[in-house]
Each structure stands twice: as C-alpha cells, then as structure tokens.
BAGUDREN-594216 format. One line per field, with one value per residue: x, y, z of N, C-alpha, C, O in turn. Coordinates in pm, 1 decimal, padded with zeros to 6 digits. Layout:
N
nx <- (X | ...);
ny <- (Y | ...);
nz <- (Z | ...);
cax <- (X | ...);
cay <- (Y | ...);
caz <- (Z | ...);
cx <- (X | ...);
cy <- (Y | ...);
cz <- (Z | ...);
ox <- (X | ...);
oy <- (Y | ...);
oz <- (Z | ...);
This chain:
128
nx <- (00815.3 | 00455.8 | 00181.7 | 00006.5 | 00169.8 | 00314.5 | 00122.4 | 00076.9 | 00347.4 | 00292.5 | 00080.7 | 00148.2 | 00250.6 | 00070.1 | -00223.7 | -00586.6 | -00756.5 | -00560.9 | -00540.9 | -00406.9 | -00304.9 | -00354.0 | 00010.5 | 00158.7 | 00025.3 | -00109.0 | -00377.5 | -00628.2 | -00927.9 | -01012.7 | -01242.4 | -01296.0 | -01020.9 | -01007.8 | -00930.9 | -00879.1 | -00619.6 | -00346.1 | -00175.4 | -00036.5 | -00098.4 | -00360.4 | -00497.8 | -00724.6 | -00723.3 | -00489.6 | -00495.2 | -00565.2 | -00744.7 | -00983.3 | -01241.9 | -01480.8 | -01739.2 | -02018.1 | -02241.0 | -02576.3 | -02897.5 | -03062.5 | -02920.9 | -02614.5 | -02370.6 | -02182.5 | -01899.7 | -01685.3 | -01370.9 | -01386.5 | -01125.7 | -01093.4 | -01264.3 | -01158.8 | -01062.4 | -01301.9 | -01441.2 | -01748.2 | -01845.5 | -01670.0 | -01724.4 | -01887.1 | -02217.9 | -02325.0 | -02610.7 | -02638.1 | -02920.2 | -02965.4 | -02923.1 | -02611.2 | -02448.0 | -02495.7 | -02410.4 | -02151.1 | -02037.7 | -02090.5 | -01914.9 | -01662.7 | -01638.0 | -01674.2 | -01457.0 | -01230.3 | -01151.7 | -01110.7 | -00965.7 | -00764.4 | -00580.5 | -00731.0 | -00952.4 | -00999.0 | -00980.2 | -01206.9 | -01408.5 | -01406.8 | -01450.3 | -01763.7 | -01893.3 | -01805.4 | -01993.5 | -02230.5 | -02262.3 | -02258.7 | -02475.2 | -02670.7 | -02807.6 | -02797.2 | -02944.8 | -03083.8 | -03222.8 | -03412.0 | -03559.6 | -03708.8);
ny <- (-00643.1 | -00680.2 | -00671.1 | -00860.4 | -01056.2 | -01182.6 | -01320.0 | -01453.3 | -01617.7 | -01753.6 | -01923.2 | -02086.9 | -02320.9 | -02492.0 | -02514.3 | -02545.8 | -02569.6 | -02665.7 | -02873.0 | -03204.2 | -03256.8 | -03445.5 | -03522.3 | -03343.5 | -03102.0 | -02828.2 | -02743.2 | -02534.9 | -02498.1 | -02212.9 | -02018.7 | -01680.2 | -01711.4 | -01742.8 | -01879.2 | -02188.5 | -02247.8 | -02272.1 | -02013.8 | -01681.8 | -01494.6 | -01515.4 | -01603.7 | -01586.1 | -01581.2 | -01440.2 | -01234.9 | -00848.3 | -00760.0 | -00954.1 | -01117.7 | -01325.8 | -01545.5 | -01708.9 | -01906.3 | -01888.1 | -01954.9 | -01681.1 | -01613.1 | -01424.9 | -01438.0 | -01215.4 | -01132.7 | -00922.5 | -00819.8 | -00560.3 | -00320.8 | -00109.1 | -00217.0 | -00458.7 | -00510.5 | -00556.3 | -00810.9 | -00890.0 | -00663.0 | -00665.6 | -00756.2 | -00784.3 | -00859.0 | -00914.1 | -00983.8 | -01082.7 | -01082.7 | -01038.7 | -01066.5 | -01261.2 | -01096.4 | -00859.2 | -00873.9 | -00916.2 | -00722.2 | -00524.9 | -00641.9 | -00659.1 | -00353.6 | -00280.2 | -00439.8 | -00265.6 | -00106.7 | -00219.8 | -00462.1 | -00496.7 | -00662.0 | -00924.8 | -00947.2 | -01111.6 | -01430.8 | -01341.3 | -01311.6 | -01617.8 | -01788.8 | -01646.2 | -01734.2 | -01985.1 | -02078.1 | -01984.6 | -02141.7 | -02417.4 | -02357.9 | -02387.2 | -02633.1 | -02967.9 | -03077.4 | -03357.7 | -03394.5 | -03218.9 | -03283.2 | -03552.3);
nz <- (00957.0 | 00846.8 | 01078.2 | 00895.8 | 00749.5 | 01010.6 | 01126.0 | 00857.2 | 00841.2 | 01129.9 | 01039.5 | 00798.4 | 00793.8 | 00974.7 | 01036.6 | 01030.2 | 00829.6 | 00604.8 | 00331.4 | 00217.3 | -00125.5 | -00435.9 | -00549.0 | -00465.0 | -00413.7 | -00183.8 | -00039.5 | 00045.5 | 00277.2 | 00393.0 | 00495.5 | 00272.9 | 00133.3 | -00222.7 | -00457.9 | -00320.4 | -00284.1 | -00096.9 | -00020.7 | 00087.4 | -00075.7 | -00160.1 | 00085.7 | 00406.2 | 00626.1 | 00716.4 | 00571.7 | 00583.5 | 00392.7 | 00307.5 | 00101.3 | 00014.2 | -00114.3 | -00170.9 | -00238.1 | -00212.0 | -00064.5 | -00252.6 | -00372.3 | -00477.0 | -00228.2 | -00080.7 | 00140.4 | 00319.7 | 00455.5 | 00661.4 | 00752.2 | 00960.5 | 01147.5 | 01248.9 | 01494.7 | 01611.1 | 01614.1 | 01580.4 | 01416.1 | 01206.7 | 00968.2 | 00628.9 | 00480.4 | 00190.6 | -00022.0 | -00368.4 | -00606.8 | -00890.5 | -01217.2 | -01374.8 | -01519.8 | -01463.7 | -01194.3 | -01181.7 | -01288.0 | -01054.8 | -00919.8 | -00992.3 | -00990.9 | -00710.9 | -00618.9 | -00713.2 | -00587.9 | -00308.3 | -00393.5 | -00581.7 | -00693.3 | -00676.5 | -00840.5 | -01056.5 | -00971.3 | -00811.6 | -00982.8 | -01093.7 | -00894.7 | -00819.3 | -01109.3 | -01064.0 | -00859.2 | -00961.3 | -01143.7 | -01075.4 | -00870.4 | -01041.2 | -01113.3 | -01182.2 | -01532.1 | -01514.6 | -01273.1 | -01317.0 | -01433.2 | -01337.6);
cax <- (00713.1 | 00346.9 | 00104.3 | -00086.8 | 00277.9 | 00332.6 | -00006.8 | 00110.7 | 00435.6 | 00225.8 | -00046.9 | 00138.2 | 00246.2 | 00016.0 | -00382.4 | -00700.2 | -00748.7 | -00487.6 | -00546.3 | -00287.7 | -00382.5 | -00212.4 | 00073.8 | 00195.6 | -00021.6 | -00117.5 | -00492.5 | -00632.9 | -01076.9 | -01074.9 | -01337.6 | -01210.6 | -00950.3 | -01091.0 | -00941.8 | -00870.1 | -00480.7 | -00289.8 | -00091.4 | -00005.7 | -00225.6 | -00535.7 | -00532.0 | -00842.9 | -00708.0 | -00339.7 | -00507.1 | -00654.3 | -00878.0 | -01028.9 | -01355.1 | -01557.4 | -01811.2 | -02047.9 | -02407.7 | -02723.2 | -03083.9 | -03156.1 | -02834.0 | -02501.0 | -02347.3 | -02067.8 | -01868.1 | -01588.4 | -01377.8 | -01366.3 | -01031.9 | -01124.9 | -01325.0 | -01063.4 | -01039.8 | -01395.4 | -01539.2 | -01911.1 | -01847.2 | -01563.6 | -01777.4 | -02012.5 | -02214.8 | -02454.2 | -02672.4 | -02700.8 | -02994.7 | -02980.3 | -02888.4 | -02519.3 | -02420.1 | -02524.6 | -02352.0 | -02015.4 | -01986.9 | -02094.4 | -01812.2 | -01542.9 | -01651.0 | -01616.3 | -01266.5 | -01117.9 | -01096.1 | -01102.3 | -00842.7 | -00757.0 | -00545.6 | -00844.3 | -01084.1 | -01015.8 | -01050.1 | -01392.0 | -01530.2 | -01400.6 | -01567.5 | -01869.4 | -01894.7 | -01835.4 | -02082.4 | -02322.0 | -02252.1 | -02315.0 | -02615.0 | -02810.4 | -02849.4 | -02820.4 | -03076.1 | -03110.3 | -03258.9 | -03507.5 | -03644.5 | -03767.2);
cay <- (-00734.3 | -00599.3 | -00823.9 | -00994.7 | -01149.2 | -01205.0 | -01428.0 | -01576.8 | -01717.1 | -01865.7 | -02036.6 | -02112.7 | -02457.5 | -02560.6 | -02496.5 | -02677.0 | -02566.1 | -02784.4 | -03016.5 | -03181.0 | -03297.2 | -03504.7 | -03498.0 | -03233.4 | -02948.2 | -02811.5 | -02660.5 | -02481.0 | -02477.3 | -02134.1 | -01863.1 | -01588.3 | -01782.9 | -01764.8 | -02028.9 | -02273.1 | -02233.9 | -02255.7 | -01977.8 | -01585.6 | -01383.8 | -01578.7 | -01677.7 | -01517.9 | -01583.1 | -01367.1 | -01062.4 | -00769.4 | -00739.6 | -01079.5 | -01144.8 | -01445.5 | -01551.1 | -01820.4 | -01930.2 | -01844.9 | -01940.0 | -01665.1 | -01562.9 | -01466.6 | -01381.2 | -01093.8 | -01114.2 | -00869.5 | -00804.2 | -00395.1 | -00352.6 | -00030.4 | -00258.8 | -00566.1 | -00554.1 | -00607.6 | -00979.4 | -00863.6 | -00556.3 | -00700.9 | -00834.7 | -00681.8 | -00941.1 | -00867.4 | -01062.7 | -00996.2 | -01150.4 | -00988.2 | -01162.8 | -01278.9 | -00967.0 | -00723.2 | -00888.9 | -00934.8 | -00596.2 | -00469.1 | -00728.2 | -00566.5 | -00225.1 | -00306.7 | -00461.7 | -00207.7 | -00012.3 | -00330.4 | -00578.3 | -00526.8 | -00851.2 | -00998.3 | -00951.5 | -01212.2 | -01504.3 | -01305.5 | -01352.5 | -01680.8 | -01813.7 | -01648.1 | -01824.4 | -02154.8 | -02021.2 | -01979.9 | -02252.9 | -02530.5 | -02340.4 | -02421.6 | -02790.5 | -03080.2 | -03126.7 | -03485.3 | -03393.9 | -03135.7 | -03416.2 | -03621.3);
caz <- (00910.6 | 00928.9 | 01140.6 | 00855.1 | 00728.0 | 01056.1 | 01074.3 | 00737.7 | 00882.9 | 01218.4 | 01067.9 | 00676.6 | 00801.2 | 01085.9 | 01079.5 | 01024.8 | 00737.6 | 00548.2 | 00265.8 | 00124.5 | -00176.9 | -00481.1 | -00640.8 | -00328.6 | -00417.6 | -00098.0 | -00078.4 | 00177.9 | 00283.7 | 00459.6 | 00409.0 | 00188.7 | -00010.2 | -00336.8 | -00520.8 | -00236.5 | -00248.1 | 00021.0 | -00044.5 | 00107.5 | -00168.1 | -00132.8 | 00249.4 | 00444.7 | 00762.8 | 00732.9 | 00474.3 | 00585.7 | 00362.9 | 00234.6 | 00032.4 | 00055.9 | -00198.7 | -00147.4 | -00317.1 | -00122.5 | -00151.3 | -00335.5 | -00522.1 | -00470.0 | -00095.9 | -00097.0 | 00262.2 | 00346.5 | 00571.4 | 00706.3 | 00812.6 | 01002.1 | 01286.1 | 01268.9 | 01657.3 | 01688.5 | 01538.2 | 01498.5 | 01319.9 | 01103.9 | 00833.7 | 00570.1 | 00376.7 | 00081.7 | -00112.9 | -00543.9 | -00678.7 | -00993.8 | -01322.7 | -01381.1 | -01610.6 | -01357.2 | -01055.9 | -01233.1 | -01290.5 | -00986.1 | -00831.0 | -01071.1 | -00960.9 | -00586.5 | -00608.1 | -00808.9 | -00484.2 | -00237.6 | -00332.4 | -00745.4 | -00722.3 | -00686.1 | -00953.1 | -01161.4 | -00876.9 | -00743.6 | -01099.7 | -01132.3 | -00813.0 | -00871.9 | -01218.4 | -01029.3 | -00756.7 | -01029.9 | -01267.7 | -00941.2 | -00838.1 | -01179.6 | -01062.5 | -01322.4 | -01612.3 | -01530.2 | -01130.0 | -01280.2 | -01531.9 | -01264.2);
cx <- (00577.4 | 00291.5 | 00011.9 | 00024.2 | 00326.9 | 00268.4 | 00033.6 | 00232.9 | 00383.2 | 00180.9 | 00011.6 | 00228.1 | 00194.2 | -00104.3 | -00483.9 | -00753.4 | -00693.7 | -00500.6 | -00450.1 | -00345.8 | -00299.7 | -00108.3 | 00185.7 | 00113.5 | -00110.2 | -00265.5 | -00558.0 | -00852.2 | -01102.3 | -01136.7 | -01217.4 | -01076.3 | -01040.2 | -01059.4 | -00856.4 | -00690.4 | -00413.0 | -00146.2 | -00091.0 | -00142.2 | -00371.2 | -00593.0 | -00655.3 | -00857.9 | -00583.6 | -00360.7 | -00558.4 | -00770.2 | -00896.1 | -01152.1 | -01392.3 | -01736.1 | -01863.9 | -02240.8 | -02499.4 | -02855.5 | -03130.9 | -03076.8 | -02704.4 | -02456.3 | -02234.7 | -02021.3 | -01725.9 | -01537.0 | -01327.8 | -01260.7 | -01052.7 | -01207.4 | -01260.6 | -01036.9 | -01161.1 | -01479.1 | -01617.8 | -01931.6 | -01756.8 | -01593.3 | -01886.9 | -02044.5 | -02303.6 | -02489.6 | -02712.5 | -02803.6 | -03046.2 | -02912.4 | -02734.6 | -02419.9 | -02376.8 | -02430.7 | -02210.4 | -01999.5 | -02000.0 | -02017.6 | -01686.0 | -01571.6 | -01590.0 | -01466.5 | -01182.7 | -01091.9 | -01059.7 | -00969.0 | -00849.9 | -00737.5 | -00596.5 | -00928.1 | -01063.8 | -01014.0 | -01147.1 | -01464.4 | -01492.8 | -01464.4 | -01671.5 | -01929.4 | -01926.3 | -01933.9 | -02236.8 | -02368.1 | -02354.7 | -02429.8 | -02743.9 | -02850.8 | -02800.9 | -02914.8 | -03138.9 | -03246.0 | -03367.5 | -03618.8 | -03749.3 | -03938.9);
cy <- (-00685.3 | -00746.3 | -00920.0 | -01106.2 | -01191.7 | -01388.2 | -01518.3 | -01696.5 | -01795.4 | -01944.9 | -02119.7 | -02272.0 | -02528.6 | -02514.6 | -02568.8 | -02692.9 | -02651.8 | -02882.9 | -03088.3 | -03274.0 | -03428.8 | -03465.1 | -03344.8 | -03148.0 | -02979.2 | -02723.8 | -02638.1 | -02442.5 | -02314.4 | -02025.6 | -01753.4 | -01656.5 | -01824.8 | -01866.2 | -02149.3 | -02324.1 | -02206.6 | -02181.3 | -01777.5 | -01526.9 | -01404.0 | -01631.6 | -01558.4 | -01553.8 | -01464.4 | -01202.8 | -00964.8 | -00778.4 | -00881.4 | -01091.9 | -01281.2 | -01467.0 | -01689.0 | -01812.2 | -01947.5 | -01891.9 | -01851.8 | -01607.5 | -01559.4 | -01402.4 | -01338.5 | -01130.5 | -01033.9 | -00814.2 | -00642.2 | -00404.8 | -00219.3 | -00089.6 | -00438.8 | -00605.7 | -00593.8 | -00684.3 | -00943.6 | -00757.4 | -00559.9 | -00698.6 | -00755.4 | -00779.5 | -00857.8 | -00944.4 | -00991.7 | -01113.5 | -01112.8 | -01064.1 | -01138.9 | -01126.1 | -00874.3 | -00692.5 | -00878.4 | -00798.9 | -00525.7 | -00517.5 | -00655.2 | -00421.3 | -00235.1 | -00322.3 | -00422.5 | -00105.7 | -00053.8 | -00356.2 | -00578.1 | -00649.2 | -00931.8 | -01074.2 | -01093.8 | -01339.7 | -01446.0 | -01360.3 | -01466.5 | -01774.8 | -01815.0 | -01727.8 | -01922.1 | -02177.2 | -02066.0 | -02087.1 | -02383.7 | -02527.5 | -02392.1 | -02575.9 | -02874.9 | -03073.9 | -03271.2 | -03484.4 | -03275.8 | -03211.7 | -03477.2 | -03572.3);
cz <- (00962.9 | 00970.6 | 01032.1 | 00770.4 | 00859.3 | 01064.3 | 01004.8 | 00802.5 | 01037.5 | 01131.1 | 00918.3 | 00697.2 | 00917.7 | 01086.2 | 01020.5 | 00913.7 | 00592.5 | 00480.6 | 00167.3 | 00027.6 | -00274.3 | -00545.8 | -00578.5 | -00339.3 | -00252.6 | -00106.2 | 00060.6 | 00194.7 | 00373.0 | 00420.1 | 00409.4 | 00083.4 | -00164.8 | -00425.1 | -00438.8 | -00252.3 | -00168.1 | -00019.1 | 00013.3 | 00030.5 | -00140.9 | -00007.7 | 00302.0 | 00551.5 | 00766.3 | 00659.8 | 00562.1 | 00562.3 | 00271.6 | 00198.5 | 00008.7 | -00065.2 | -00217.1 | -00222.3 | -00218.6 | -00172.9 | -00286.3 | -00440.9 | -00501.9 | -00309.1 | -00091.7 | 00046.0 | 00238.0 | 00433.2 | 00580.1 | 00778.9 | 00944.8 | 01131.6 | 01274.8 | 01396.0 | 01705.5 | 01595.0 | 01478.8 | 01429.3 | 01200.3 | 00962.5 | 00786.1 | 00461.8 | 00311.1 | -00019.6 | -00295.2 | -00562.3 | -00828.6 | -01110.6 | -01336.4 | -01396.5 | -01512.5 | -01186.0 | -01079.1 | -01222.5 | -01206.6 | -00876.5 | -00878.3 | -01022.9 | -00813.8 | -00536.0 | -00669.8 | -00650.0 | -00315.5 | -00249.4 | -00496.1 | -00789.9 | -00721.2 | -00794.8 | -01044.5 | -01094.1 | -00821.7 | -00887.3 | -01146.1 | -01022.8 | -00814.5 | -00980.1 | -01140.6 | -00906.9 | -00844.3 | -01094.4 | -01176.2 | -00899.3 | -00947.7 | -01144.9 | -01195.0 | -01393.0 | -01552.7 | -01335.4 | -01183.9 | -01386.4 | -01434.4 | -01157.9);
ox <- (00561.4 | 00318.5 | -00042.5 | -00015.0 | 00418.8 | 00312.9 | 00040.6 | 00218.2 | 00439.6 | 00235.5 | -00056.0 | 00265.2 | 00260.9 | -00101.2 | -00450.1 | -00798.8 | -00765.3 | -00481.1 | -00419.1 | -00423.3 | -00211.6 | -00124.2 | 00261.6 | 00121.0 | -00155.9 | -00263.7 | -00543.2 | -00899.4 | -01215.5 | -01100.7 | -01116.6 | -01063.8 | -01114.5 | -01147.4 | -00764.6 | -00656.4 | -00406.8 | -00040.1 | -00183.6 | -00257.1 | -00463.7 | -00701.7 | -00670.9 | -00969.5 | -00612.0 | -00293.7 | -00619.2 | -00869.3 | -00823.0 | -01213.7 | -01297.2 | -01824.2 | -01794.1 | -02321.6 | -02483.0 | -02908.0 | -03195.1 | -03113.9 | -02647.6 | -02524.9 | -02151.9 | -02121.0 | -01653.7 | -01608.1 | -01235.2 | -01265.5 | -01007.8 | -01219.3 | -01339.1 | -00993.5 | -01167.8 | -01563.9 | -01615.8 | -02040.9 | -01761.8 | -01525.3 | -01961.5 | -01965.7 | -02352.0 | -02407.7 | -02782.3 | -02771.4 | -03153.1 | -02825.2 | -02697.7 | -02348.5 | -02266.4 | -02401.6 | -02144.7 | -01933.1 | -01934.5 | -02027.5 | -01614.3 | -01460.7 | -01472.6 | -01392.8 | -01078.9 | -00989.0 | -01011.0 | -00876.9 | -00933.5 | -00800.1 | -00544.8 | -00956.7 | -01160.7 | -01066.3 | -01200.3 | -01559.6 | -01527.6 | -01546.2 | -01731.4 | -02025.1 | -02042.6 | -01949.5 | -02323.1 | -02485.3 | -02468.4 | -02500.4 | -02862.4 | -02967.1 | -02772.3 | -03015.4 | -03261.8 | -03329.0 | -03423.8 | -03738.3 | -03868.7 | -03991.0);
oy <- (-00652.8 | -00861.8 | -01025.3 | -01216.3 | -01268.9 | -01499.8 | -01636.3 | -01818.4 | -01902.5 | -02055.2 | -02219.5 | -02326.6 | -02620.8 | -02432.3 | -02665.9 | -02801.7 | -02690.0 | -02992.5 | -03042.1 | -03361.7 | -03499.0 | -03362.0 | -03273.1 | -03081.4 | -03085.1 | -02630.4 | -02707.3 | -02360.3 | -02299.3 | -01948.7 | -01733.1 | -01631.2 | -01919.5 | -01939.6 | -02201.9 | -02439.7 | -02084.9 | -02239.0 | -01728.8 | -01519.8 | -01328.8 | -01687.6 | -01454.2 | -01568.8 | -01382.1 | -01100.4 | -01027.3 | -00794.6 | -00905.2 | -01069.2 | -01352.4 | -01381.0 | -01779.0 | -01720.9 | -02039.5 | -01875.6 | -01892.1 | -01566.0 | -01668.6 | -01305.8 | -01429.3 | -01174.0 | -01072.6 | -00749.9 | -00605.0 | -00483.4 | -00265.4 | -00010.2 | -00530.7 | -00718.3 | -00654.0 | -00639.8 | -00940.9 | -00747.9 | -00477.2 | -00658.9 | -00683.2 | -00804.7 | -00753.8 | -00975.1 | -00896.3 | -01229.1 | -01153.7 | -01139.4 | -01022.9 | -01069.9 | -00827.0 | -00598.0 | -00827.2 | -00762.8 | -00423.4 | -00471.0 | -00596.0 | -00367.9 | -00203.7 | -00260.1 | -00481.9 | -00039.1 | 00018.0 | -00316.0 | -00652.3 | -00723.5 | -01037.4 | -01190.5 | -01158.3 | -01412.0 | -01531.5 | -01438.2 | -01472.2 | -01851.6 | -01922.6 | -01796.8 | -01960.8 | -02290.6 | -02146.6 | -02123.7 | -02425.2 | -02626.7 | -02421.3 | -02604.1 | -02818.7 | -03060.3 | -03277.7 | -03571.3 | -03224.2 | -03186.2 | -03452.7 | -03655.1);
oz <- (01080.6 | 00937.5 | 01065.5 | 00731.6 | 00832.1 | 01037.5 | 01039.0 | 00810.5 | 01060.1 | 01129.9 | 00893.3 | 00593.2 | 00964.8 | 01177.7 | 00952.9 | 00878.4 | 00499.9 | 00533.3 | 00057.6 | 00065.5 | -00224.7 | -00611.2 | -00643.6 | -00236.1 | -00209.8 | -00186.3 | 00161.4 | 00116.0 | 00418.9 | 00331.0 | 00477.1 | -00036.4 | -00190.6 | -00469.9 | -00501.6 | -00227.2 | -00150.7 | -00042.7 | -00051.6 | 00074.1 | -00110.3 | 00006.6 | 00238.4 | 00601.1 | 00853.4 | 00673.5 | 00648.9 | 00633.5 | 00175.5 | 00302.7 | -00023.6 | -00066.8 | -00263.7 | -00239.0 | -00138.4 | -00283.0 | -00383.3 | -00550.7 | -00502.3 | -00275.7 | -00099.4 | 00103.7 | 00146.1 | 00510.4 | 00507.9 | 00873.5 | 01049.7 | 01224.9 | 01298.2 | 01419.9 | 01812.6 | 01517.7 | 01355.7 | 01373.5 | 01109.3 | 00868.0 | 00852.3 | 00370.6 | 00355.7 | -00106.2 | -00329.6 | -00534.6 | -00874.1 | -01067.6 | -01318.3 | -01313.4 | -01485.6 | -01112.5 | -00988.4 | -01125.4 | -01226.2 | -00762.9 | -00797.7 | -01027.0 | -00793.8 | -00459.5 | -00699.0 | -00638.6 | -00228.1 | -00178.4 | -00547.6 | -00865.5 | -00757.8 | -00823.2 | -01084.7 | -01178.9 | -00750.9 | -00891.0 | -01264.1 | -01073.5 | -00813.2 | -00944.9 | -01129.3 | -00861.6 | -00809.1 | -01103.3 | -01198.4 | -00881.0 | -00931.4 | -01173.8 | -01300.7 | -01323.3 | -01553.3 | -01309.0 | -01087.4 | -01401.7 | -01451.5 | -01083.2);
C-alpha cells in the first residue's frame, strides 16, 4: 500500500472535513477536492498531487501541490493567478493537467466554470 492510500484509509472515516449531507451522500470541504466528494480520487488531503481552484479578486487562483518538496509545507505549493478571459484560461488549465493529474480535467474545468459563473455577481445587486 503506497502512503497516500495509506492516508486515505486513516482519515476516510474520521476528519474535519466531513459533511454528511442528505439522503447519505457524504461530502467532504477540503482544499483540492474539486467537486466536494468525499471520496479517494478527489480527496486533497490523501493525493499526491492535488489541485485547488478558487476565485480571487482579480481572477482565477491555480494551487498545486509539487510532490518533489512534499516533506517541506512552504515549498509544497505553487499558486498562480489567470486573469485572462475564460477561453484562454480553460485551455491553459487543460494543457497543465494533461501532464499533472489527466483524471482531472474535466472537474478543474467544471469548478472553474462554477468559480467563474459565482464571480459575475447577480444582475439584481449591480442595478442598485
């Protein structure tokens, strides 16, 4: 068993993370889980390599984790900000995780989307 299935079987019924939700589904708040499933593939505590994608002041915020400095916290992580129009960022997200984390791509660009979508605000709050 390598150590990030190890990880998985500690923390995959006991951490703080934990929301149980209705109907049993089980959902999980920790950075890097991309679509908030409490489940092996998408955990971002137990992966290696996990990606993290969150909305910023000024656009979109990339975080990943370098498995190559995994023993040391403050060098772990590599964020990066896109402020470039939707189009441009998508594809330069699909480029990235074709050599990252493939199994990915299609929760990174479905995040992003809902990253994006949320960030536009309401019509009704820019009326006023």
């Amino acid at each position: 068993m390598s150590s990030s299935q190890l990880v998985w079987q500690i923390v995959k019924n006991n951490n703080c993370f934990i929301h149980k939700g209705l109907n049993g589904v089980i959902l999980s708040k920790e950075p890097g889980n991309l679509y908030n499933v409490h489940c092996y593939k998408y955990s971002g505590i137990s992966n290696d390599k996990a990606i993290h994608i969150e909305g910023d002041g000024q656009g979109l915020k990339v975080t990943k984790l370098i498995t190559k400095h995994s023993n040391k916290p403050s060098k772990a992580k590599s964020s990066s900000t896109r402020k470039k129009s939707f189009q441009r960022v998508s594809a330069g997200l699909i480029k990235e995780l074709d050599g990252y984390r493939p199994d990915l791509k299609k929760a990174a660009l479905a995040r992003a989307s809902a990253v994006k979508r949320s960030s536009k605000g309401s019509k009704s709050a820019k009326k006023e």
